[in-house]
C-alpha positions as CSV (number, residue, x, y, z in Angstrom):
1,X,16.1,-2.4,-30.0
2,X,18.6,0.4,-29.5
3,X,17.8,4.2,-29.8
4,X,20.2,7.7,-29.9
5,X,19.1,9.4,-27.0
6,X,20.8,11.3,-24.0
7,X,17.7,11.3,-21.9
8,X,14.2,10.3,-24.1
9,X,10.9,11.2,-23.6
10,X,8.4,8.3,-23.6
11,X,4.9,9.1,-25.1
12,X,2.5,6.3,-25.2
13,X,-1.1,6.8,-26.2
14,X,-3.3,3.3,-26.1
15,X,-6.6,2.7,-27.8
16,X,-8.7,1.1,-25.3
17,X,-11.3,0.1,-28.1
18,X,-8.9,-0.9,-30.8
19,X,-6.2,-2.9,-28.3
20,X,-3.2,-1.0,-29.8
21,X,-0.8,1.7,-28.5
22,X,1.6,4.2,-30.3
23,X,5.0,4.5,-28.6
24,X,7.3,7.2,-29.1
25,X,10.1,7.4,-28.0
26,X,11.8,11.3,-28.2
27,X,15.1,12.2,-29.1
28,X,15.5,15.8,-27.7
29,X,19.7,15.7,-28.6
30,X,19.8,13.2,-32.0
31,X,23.1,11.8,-31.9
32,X,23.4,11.6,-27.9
33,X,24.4,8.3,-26.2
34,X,22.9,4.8,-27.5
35,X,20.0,3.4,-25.6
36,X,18.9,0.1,-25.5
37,X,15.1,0.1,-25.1
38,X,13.4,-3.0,-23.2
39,X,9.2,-3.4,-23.4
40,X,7.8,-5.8,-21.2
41,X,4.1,-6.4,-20.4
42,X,4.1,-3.7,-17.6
43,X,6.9,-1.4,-18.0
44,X,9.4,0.0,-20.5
45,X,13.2,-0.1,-19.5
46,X,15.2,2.5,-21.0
47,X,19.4,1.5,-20.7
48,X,22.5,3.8,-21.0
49,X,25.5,3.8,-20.5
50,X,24.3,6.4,-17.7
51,X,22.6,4.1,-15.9
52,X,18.6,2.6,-16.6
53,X,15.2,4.1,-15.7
54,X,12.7,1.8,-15.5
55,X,8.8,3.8,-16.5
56,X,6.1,1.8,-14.8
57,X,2.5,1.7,-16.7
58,X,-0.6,2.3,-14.6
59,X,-2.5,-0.5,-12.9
60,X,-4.9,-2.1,-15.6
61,X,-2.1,-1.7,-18.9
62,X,-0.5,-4.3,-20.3
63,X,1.3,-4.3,-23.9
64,X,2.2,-7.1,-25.8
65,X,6.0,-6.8,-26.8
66,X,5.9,-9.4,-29.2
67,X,3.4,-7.2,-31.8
68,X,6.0,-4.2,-32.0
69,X,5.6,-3.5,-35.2
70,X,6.0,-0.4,-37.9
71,X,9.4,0.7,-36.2
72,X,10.4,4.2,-38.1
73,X,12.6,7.1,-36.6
74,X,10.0,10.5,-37.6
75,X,12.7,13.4,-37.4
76,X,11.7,16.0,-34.7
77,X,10.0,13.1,-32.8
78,X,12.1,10.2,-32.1
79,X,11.0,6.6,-32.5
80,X,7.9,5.4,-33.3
81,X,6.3,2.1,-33.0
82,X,3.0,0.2,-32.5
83,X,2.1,-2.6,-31.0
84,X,-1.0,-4.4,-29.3
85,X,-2.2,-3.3,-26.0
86,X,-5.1,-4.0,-23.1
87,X,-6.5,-1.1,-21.0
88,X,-9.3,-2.0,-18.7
89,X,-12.0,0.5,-19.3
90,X,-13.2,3.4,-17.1
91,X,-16.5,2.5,-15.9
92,X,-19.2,4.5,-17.3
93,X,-19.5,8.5,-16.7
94,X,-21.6,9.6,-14.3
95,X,-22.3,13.2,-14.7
96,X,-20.9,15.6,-11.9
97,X,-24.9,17.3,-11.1
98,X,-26.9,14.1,-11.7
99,X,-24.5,12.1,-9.3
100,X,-24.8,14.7,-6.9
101,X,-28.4,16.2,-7.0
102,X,-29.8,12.4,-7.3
103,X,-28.5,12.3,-3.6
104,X,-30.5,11.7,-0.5
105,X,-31.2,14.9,1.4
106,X,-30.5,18.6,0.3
107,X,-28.1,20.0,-2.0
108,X,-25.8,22.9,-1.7
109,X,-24.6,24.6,-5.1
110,X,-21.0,26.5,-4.5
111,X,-19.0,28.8,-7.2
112,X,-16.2,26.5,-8.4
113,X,-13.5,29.1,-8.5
114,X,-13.5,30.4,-4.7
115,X,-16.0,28.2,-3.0
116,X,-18.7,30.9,-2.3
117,X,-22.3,29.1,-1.5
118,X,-25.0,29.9,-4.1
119,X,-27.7,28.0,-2.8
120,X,-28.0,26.4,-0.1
121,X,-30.0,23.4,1.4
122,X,-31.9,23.1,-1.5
123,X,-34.0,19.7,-1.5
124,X,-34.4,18.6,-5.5
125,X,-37.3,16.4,-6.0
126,X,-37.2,15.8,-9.9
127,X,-34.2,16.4,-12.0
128,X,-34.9,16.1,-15.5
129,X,-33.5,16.6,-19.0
130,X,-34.5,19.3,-21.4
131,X,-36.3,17.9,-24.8
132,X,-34.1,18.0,-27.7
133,X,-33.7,21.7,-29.6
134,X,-36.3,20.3,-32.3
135,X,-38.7,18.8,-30.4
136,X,-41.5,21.3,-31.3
137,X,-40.8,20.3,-34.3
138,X,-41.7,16.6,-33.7
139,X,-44.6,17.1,-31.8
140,X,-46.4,18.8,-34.9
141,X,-45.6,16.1,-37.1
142,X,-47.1,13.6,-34.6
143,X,-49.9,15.1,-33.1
144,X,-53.7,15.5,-35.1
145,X,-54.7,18.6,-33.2
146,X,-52.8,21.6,-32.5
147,X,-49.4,21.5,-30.6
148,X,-50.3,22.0,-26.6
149,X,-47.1,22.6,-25.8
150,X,-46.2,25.6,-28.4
151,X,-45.1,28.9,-27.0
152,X,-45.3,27.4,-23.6
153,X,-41.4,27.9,-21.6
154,X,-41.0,25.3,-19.5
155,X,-39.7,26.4,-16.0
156,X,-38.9,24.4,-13.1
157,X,-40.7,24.6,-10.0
158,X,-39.2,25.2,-6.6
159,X,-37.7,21.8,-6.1
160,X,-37.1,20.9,-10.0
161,X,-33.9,21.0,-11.5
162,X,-33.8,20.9,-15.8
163,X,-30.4,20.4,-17.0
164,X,-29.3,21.1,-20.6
165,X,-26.2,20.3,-22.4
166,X,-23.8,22.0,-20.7
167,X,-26.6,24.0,-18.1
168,X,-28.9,23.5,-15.8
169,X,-32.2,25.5,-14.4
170,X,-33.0,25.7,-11.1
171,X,-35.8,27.7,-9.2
172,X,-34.7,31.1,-8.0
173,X,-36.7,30.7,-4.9
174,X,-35.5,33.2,-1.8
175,X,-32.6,31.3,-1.1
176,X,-30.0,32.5,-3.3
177,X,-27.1,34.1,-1.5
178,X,-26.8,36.9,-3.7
179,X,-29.3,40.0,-4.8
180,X,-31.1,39.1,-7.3
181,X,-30.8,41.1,-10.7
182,X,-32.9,42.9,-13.1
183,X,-34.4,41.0,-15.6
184,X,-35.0,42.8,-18.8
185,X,-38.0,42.3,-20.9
186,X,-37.7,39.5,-22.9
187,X,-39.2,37.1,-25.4
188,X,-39.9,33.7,-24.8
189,X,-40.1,31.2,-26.8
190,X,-40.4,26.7,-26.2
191,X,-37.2,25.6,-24.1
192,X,-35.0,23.0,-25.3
193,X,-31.3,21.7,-23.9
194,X,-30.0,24.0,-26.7
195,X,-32.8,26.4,-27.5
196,X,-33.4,28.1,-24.0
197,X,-36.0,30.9,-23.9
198,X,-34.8,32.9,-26.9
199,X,-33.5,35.9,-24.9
200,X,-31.3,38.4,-25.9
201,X,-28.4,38.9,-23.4
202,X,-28.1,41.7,-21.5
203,X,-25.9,42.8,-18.4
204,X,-28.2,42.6,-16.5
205,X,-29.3,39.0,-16.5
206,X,-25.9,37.7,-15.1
207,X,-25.6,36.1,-12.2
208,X,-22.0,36.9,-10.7
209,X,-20.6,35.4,-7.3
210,X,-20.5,38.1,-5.0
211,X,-17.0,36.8,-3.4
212,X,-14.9,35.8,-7.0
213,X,-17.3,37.9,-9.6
214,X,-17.2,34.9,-11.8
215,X,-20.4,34.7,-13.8
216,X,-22.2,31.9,-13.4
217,X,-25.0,32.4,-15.6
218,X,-27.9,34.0,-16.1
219,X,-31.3,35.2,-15.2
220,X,-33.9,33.2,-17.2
221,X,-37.3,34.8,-15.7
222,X,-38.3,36.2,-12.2
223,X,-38.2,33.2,-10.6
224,X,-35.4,31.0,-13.2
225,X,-32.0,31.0,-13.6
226,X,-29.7,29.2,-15.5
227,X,-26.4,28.0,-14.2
228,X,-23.6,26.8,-16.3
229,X,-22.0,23.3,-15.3
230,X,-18.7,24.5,-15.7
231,X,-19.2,27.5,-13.2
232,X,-21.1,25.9,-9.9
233,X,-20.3,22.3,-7.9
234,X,-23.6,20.9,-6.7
235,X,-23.0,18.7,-3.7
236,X,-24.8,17.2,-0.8
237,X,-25.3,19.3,2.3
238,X,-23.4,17.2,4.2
239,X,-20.6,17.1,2.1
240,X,-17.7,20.1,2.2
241,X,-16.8,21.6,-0.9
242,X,-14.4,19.9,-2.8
243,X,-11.1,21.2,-3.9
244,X,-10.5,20.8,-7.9
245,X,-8.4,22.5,-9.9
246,X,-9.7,24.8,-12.6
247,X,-8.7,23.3,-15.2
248,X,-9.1,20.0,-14.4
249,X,-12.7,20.4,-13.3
250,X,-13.6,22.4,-16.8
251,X,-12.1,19.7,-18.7
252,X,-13.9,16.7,-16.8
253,X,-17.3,18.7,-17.9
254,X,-16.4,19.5,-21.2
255,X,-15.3,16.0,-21.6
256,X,-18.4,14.5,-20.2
257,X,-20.9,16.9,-22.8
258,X,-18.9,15.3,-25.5
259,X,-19.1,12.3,-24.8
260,X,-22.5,12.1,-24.1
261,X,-23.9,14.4,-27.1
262,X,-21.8,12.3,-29.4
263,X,-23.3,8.9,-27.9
264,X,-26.9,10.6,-28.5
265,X,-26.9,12.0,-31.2
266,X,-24.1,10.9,-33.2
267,X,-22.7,14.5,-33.1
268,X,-18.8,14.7,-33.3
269,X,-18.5,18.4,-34.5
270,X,-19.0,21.6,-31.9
271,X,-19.1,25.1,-31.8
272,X,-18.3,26.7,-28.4
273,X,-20.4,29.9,-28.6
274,X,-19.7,32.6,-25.5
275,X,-23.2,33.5,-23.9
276,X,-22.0,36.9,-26.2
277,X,-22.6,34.5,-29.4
278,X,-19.2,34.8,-30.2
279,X,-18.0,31.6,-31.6
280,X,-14.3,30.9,-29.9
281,X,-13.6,27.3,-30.4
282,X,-14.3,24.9,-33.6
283,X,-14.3,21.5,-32.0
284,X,-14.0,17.3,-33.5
285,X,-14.6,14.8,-31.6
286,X,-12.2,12.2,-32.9
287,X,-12.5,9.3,-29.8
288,X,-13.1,9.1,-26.3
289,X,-11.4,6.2,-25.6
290,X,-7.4,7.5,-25.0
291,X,-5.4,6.8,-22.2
292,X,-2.2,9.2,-22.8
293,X,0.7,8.4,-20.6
294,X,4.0,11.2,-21.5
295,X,7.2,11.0,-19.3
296,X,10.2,13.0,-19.3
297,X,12.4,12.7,-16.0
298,X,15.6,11.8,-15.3
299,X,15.0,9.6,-12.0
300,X,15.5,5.9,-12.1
301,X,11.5,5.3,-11.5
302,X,9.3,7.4,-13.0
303,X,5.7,7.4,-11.5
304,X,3.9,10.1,-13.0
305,X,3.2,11.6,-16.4
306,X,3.3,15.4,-16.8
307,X,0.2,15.7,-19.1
308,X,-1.3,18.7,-17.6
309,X,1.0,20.1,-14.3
310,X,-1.7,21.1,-11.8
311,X,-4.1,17.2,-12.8
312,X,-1.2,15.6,-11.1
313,X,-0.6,18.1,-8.3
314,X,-4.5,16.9,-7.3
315,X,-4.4,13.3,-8.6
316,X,-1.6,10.9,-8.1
317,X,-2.8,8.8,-10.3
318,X,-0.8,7.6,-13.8
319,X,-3.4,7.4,-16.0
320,X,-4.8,10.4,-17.9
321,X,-8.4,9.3,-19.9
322,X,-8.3,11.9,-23.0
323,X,-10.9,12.7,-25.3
324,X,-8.8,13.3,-28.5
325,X,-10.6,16.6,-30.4
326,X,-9.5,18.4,-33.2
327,X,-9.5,22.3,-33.1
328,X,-9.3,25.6,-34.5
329,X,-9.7,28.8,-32.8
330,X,-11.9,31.7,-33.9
331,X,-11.1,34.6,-31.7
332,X,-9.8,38.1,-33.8
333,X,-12.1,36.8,-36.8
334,X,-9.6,34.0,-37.0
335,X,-11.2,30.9,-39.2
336,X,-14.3,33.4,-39.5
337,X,-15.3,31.2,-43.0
338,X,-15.0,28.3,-41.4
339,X,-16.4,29.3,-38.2
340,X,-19.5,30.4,-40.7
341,X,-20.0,26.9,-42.5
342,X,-20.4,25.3,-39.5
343,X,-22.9,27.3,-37.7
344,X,-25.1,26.8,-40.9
345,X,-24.3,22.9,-40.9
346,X,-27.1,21.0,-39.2
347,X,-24.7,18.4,-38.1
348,X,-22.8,20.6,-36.3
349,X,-23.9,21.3,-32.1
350,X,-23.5,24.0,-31.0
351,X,-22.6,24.6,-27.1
352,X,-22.8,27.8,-24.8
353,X,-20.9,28.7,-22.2
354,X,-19.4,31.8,-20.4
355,X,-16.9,33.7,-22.8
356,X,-14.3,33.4,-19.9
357,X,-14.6,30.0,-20.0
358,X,-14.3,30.0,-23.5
359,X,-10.9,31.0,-23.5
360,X,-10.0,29.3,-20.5
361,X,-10.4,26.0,-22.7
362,X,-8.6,27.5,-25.7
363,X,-5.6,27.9,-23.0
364,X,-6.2,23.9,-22.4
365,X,-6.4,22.8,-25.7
366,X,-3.1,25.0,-26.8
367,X,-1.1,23.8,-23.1
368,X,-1.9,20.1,-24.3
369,X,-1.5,20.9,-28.0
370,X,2.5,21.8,-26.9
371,X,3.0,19.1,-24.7
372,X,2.2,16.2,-28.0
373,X,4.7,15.0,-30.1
374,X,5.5,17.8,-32.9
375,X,3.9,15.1,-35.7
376,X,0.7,14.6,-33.5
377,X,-0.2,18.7,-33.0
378,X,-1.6,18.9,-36.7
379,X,-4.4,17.0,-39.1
380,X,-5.7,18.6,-42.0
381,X,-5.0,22.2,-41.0
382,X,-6.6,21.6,-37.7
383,X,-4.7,21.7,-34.1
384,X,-4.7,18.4,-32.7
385,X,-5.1,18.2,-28.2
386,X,-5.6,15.3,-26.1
387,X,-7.1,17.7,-23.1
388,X,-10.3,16.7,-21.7
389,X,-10.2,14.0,-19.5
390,X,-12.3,12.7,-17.1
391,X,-10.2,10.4,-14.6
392,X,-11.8,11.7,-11.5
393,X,-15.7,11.4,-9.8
394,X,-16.6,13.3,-7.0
């Protein structure tokens, strides 16, 4: 098949679950050289009169050239075409503080931005999930006497750990690096994974690292606090801290909560809520089972896939595992009706995190909302982004 292109950009998005893959090929300067373009099992061959580049698939992807099918040229984009496709699957997710605090010996909690150590040597005997936000609700409607549990917080004890959604609480103990701050009166309330002790935030119930002054959460009681997954690395004491880019760590988290809530609990719409109770992001989970591979380069062998810059400046690896979400953002009461629906929609899950990281992510989702294919950015007024991945364990 033969394509108008001085120099294309490839963009390839398979569907591990549905064995199929979209291939565009870009046209940045429409009416440039011919191109002959050559698909084999493992690699796509792009000819010229300038010469050929030859774009290698990662390890584990193999297309099926004789299903190409639904060839159209989409103006703005290029070529597009679909055709059948095998992609061995990731194995399963293991979160990034069960993996680590399910470890034999003592754990050591750092501040992800600078490295600063938190906690340290902390021996965790039981780490266990927080009940679902409703399941006060539950226990009255199965119970003949009177709920035992009702009004009753539920705190962990000096070597528990309770993790939430997208949190975890751990006892304050004396070993935290840092003074500890005020707690303000508060009221308290039964503790759920999204329905934690009914506080109302105050300044002084964040905890900030004394070297970076990220905040990495808050003050829960006395003795509690509650630390926000996508703020501290918990690993084993006889690890070193380990060297992730921002963004690439935030979106493996992020990735992971979606995932998993949506496996749950069959929930594929989020609000991202600042611990301010700002809404900043409307999220749609649309699948979890992307592998994106985009190349634009000009060298006859093209390894990597400039998805997100700094992902490949830590990983060398071709592959980029996307959880496909649709978006809108809510910051300067933009999408405020919207934003309103869905906080009163039951369906609708609503996650907490610090307001910094809040817009961190809307930077994410915008970077990888630019980088798609101009007829890929949009669906049904919402911004389309192929961001969070999760191609990494630690």
């Amino acid at each position: 098949m033969a394509a108008a292109a001085a120099e294309a950009r490839v963009f390839l998005e398979v569907r591990r679950r549905l064995h199929s893959a979209l291939l565009i090929l870009g046209d940045p300067n429409e009416g440039g050289l011919p191109m002959d373009v050559c698909v084999t099992p493992t690699s796509l061959q792009l000819k010229s009169p300038g010469g050929c580049t030859e774009l290698w698939l990662p390890a584990g992807v193999r297309l099926v050239p004789s299903s190409c099918r639904g060839l159209q040229h989409v103006a703005g984009d290029g070529l597009h075409l679909r055709l059948q496709a095998r992609a061995e699957f990731c194995p399963n997710l293991i979160s990034v503080f069960n993996q680590s605090s399910q470890a034999q010996g003592c754990c050591t909690f750092y501040c992800q931005s600078c490295g600063e150590i938190i906690i340290r040597n902390r021996k965790l005997l039981r780490v266990l999930s927080l009940p679902h936000e409703n399941w006060g609700a539950l226990v009255d409607e199965w119970c003949c006497h009177p709920n035992p549990f009702a009004n009753k917080p539920l705190h962990p004890q000096e070597n528990d750990c309770f993790t939430g959604d997208c949190f975890f609480l751990v006892n304050l103990r004396h070993d935290l690096q840092q003074p500890r701050p005020e707690v303000a009166p508060v009221e308290t309330r039964c503790l759920s994974s999204e329905n934690h002790l009914k506080m109302k935030p105050k300044a002084n119930t964040k905890v900030i690292c004394k070297r970076c002054k990220v905040m990495l959460g808050e003050t829960v009681s006395s003795e509690t606090t509650k630390f926000y997954m996508t703020e501290i690395i918990i690993q084993p004491s006889e690890r070193n801290f380990p060297i992730i880019p921002r963004s690439q760590f935030v979106q493996s988290v992020i990735a992971q909560c979606l995932v998993e809530l949506s496996s749950a609990r069959s929930t594929f719409r989020f609000t991202l809520q600042g611990q301010d109770g700002k809404v900043y992001i409307l999220l749609w989970l649309l699948n979890s089972d992307s592998l994106v591979i985009e190349a634009l380069e000009s060298s006859t062998s093209i390894k990597k896939f400039p998805l997100l810059e700094d992902l490949l400046k830590a990983d060398s690896s071709s592959s980029w595992n996307a959880v496909k979400v649709l978006y809108q953002p809510c910051i300067k009461s933009r999408n405020a009706e919207l934003a309103s629906s869905w906080e009163s929609d039951i369906s609708v899950h609503c996650l907490t995190l610090p307001s910094a990281t809040c817009l961190e992510l809307l930077l994410i989702l915008s970077r990888s909302n630019a980088t798609l294919p101009p007829s890929l950015r949009c669906m049904n007024s919402f911004q389309a982004s192929s961001a969070f991945g999760f191609n990494f364990c630690f």
